[in-house]
C-alpha positions as CSV (number, residue, x, y, z in Angstrom):
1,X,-32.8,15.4,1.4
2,X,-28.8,15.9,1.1
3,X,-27.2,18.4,1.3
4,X,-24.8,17.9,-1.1
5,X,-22.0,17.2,1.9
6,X,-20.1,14.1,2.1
7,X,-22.3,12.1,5.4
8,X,-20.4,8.8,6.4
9,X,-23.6,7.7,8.0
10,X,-24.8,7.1,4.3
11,X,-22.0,4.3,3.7
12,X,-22.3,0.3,4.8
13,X,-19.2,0.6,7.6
14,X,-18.0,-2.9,6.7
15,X,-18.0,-2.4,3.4
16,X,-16.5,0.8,3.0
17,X,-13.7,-0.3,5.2
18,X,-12.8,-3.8,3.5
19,X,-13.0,-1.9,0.1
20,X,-10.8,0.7,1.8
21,X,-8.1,-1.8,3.2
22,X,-7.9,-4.1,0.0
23,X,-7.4,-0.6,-1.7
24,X,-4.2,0.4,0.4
25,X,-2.9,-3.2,0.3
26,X,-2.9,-2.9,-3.4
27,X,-1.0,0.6,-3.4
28,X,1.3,-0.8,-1.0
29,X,1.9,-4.1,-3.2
30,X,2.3,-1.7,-6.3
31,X,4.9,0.2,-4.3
32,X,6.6,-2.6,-3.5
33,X,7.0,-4.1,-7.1
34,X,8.2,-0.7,-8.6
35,X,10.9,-0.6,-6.0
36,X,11.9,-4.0,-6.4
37,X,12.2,-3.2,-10.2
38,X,14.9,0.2,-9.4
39,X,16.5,-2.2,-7.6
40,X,17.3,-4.5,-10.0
41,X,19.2,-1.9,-11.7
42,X,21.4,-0.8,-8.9
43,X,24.8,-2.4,-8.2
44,X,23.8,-4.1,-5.0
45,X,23.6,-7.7,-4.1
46,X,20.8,-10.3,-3.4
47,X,21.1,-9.7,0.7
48,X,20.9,-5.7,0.3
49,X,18.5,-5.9,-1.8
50,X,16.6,-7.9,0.6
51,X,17.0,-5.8,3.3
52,X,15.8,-2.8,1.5
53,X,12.5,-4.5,0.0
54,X,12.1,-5.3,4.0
55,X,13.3,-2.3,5.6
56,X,10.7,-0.6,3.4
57,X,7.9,-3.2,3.8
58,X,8.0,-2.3,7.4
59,X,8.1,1.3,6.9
60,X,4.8,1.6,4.5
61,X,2.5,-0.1,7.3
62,X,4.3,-4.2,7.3
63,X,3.7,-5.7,4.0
């Protein structure tokens, strides 16, 4: 019987980790789009904004 306590040995590993991975691309694709959106309002070019969106695709884990 549980014990009420959170027991990983409980979950399917490969399924708890794919659901977990597709989960922080999402996040991370979300992220993305919302900064691309401020951007588009700042008085910056095409290139900087490129390098931005790719500066900070690297930086949250290589999108």
């Amino acid at each position: 019987m549980s014990d009420g306590n959170y027991n990983r040995n409980l979950l399917p590993y490969r399924d708890y980790q794919s659901g977990f991975r597709a989960g922080r691309a999402q996040t991370l694709t979300r992220a993305l789009e919302t900064l691309r959106a401020l951007l588009q309002r700042a008085p910056l070019d095409d290139t900087q904004r490129a390098l931005i969106l790719q500066d900070f695709g690297r930086a949250m884990g290589g999108l």
